[in-house]
N, C-alpha and C positions, 0 to 999 in steps of 0.2 A: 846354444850354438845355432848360430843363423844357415839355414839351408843354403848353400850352392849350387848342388846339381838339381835338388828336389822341388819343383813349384808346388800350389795346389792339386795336380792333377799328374801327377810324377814326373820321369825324368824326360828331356825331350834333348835333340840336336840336329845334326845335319849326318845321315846315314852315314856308316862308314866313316868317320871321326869321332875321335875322343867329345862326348861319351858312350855316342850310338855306333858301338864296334863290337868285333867280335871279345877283345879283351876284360871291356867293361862290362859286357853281358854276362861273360863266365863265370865274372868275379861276381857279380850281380850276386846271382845263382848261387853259387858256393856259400856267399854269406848268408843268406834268405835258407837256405836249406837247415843252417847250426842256429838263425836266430829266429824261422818260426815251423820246419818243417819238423816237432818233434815227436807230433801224434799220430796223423797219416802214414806221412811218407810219402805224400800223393799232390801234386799240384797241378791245374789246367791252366794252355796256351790257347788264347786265342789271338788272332791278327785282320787287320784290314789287308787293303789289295794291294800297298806299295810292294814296289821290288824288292827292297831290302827286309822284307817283312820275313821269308825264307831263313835267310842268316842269321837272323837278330834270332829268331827263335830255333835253330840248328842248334846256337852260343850257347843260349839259355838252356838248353833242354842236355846238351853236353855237360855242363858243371852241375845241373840237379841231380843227374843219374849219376854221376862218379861220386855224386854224395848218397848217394843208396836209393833217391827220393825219384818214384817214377811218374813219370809225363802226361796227361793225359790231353791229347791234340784236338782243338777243336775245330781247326783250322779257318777259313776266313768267314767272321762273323764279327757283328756288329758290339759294341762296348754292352748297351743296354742289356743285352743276351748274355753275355759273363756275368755282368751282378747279378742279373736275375736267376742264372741256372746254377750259379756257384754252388750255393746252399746244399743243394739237392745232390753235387757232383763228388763228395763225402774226400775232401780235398783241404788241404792246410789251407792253400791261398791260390788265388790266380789273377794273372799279369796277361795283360793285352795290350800286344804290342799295334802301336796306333800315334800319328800326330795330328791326328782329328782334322780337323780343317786347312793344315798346314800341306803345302803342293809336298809331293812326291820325293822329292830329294833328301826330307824330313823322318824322320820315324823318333818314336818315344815306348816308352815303357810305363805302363800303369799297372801298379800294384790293388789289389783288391783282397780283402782279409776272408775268411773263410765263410764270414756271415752276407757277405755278397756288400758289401760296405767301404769306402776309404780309410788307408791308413790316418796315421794324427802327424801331425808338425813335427811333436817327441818322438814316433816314431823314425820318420825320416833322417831326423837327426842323428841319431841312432847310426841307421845303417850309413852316414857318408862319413859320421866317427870309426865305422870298420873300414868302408873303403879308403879311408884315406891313411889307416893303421896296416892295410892287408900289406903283407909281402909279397909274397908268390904262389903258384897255385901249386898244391903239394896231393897228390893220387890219397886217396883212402885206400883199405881194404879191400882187395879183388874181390871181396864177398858182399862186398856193398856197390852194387850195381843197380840202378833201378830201370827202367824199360819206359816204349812210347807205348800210351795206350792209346787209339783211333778211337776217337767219339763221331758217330755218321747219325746222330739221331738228332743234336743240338739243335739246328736248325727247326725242324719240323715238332719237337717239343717248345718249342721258341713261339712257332709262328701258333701253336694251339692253342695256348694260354693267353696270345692275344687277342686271339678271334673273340675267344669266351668274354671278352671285355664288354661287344657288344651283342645285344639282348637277343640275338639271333642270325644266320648265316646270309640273311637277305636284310640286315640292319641297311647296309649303306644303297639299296636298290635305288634307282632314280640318278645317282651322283654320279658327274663326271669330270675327273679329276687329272691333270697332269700332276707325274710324279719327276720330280730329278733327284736320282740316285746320287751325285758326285761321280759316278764309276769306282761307286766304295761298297764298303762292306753290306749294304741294304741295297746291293742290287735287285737280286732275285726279289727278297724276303720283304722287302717294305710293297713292290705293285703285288704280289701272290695274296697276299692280306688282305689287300683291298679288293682285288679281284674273289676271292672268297668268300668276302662279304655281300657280294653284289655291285659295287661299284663298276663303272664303265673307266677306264685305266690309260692313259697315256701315259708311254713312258720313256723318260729321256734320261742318256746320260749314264745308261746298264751295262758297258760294256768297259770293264775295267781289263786293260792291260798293263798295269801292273806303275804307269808312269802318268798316267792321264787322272789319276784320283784329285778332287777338288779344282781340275785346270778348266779355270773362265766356267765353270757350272757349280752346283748346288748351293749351300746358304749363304756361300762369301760372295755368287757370283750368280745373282738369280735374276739377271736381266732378260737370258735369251730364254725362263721359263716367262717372264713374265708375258715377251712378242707369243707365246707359243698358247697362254691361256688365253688372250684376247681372239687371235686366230682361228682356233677350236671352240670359242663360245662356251670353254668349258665353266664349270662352275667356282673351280680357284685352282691354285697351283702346291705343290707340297716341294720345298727344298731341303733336303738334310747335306749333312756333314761327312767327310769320309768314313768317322768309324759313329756314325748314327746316332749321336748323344743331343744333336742339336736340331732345331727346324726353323725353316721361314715358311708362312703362307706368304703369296700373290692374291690380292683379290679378282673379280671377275674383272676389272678394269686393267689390272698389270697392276696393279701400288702392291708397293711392299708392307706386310703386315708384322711388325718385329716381335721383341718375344715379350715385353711390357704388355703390346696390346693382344698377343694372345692369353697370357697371364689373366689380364684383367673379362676377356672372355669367357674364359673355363672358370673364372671365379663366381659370376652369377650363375654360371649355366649349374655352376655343382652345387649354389647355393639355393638354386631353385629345387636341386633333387633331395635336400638336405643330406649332399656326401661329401660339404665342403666342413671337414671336422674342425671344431672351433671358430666357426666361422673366420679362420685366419687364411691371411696369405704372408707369403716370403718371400720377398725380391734382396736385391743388393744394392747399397748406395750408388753403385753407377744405371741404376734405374732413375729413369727421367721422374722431375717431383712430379708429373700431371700425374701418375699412377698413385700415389701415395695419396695423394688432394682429392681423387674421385671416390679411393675406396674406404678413403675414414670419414668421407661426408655422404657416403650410401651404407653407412652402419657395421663396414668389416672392421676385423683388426688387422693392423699391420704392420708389420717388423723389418727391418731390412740388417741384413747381414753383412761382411766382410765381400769384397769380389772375391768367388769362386764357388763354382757346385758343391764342391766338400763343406762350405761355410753355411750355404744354403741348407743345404741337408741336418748341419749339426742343430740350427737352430729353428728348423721346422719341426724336430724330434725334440725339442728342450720346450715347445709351445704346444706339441703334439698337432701339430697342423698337416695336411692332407694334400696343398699345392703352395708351391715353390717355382722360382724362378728368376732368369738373369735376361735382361734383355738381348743378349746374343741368341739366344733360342735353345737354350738348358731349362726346359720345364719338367718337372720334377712331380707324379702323382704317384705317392707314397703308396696309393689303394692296391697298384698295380703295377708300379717299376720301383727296383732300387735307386736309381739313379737317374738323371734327366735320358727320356726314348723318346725319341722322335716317331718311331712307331703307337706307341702307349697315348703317345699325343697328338698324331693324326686323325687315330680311331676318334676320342672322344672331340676332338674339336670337332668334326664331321657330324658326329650324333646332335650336337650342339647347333650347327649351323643348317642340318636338316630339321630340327624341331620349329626354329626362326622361321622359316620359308620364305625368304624372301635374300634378294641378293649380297651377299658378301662387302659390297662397295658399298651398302645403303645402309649396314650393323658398323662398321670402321670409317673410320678412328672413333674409339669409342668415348676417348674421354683427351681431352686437346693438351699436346704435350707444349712445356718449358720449350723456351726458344737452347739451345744447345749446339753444341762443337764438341765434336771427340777426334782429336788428332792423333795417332798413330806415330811421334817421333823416332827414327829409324836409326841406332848407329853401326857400325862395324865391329866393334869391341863390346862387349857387355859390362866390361870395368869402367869403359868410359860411358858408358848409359848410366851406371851408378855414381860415379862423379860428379857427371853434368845438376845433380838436385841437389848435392850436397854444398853447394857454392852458399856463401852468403846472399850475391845480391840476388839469385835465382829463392833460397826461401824467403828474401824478405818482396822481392815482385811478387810470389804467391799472397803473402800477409795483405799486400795491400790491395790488389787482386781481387780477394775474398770482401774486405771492407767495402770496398767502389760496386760490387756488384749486389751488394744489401741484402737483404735476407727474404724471401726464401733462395737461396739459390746453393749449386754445388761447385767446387772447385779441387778436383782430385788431379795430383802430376803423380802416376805409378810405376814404377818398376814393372814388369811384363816381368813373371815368374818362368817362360817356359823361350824369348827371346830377348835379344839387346834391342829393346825398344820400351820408350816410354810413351804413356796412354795416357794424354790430356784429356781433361773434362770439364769442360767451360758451361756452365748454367746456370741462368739466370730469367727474369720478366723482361729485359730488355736488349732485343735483339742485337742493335747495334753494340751496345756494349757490350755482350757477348762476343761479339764478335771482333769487337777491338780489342778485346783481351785475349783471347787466343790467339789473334797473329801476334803479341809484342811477347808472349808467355812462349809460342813457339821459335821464333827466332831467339832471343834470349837462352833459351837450352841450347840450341843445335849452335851456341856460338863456341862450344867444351865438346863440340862434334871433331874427332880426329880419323 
């Protein structure tokens, strides 16, 4: 059964409509309680700073408890700090409601299994064969009530298990670093880290009111960090995501530093410490080829997986590999996070780029990318974004496409798992044709645009 509501990274929508409502939530809940709450009884919430973030988790925490299965609130905190404390929170599963990078209006729901881990495909499938079989929501047992439990510690067990990453409380002494929050869930907790460490700290972008999460700041939108590190003379800029899974550095000049080329940083630096295990790394085919061409001709191994975190993860753990990652800024060190932290990965790029000594713009770009276009095509319906590739003369322009642009090169038209939009990916040696293939590839979709 092909997933509908479920992408890579769970459910997402526009708050307050089908599926981000209160209806789908409860039902959410209800089912998630009879299909994994059987042991516990117990499952943790946690949310970023959107507005709807309240409701969405009110819905949720309503249909657990009338299923006997009590709550345990973590309240707003970052994605990485759910997988990683889950384990320890002696809990069936826990759901972080979040649409990551997506503005405000947005909210999603991520499920996370008991081991701090993502669900599977089959399991997804799964649960939308119940929601789309559920009837109605029917009361249990008045003796099956479960309760909220307040968690006020998460946080600050959070932020200690980072510190210990590096080798001491005065590791980052000397650095000075602007930070942009989003106005998301690493407000506090991503500058308090660094400032703990010894770091000198600017910090922009802290003050979430509940509608301003990812608006024109953090990693979608890291221009005014970039005017803001040049200014301050600081030594680089740090941009995350609303609920903190993702980063962009700025170097000392403003250039944006993507997650390929922090990828391919943290891979010598850990190969230099030998805690790069199996000398492997993990990207995904929408990684630019220069990453792949640098690190198999400087003696790594390297794999690339399906686009998404979930994909990365499963096959860093099938090679037993140690760093992972998606050029969006999901980097992934197993050593020390379940899942791509933005935190986990500020720490050690810092350790990294204080051992270097020498400036940020003078280590990047480390290894020279494919000429490339990634178009974002936009529709209004989601049925008609999936039309639009299914035409013949749209797969056979891809066919010929791929031919005209020779080999090494990449040509992905994808389906966007969490919106109605399809993600072009034009790559190739030569730039104009790149480029001339992506404008005749993007007009040619957007002509099935209603």
């Amino acid at each position: 059964m092909a997933n509908k509501l479920f992408g890579t990274d769970g459910v997402r929508g526009t708050a307050n409509t089908y599926p981000m409502d209160i209806n789908f939530a409860t039902k959410l809940a209800l089912i998630l309680s009879d299909l994994v709450c059987r042991e516990k009884k117990k499952i943790a919430i946690g949310k970023d700073t959107r507005l709807s973030g309240d409701m969405i988790e009110a819905a949720l925490s309503a249909g657990f408890m009338s299923k006997g299965v009590s709550v345990v609130s973590l309240g707003v905190v970052p994605t990485p700090l759910v997988t990683k404390l889950t384990p320890s929170l002696d809990v069936d599963l826990s759901l972080m409601i979040t649409a990551s990078h997506n503005p405000y209006q947005d909210n999603g729901i991520k499920l996370i299994n008991a081991q701090g881990d993502k669900f599977s495909d089959d399991f997804y499938a799964r649960v939308e064969e119940l929601i789309s079989s559920f009837e109605s929501i029917q009361n249990s047992s008045n003796s099956l009530i479960g309760k909220i439990i307040k968690n006020n510690s998460a946080v600050e067990d959070y932020i200690s298990i980072m510190r210990n990453i590096a080798p001491n409380f005065k590791a980052l002494q000397g650095l000075k670093v602007v930070i942009d929050c989003a106005n998301g869930a690493f407000s506090y907790i991503l500058p308090q880290t660094f400032k703990d460490l010894g770091a000198g700290v600017i910090t922009i972008n802290n003050t979430p009111d509940g509608v301003n999460i990812n608006k024109n700041c953090g990693s979608q939108h890291p221009e005014g960090l970039s005017k803001i590190v040049v200014d301050t003379h600081a030594h680089f800029g740090i941009a995350v995501d609303g609920d903190g899974d993702r980063i962009i550095i700025v170097d000392d000049k403003g250039t944006i530093v993507d997650g390929d080329q922090i990828l391919c940083f943290l891979a010598l630096y850990m190969k230099k410490h030998n805690i790069l295990s199996n000398n492997t790394v993990i990207s995904t085919e929408w990684s630019n080829l220069g990453l792949g061409e640098y690190l198999l001709s400087n003696g790594f191994n390297y794999f690339k997986s399906k686009v998404g975190e979930r994909y990365v993860i499963d096959l860093m753990k099938e090679n037993n590999a140690s760093l992972g990652g998606e050029v969006v800024g999901h980097i992934v060190l197993s050593k020390y996070a379940q899942t791509g932290d933005a935190l986990a990965t500020a720490i050690v790029f810092s350790l990294a780029y204080l051992e270097e000594n020498k400036p940020l713009s003078d280590i990047f770009p480390i290894f020279t990318p494919f000429p490339c276009i990634v178009e974002n095509i936009r529709f209004s319906d989601r049925q008609y974004m999936i039309d639009s590739v299914e035409h013949d003369d749209v797969k056979q322009a891809l066919i010929d496409a791929k031919e005209l642009l020779g080999s090494p090169s990449t040509l992905i038209a994808r389906k966007s798992g969490t919106e109605p939009v399809i993600k072009l990916r034009v790559e190739g040696q030569n730039a104009d044709i790149v480029q001339d293939i992506a404008e005749k590839l993007k007009k040619l979709i957007l002509q099935y645009q209603k």
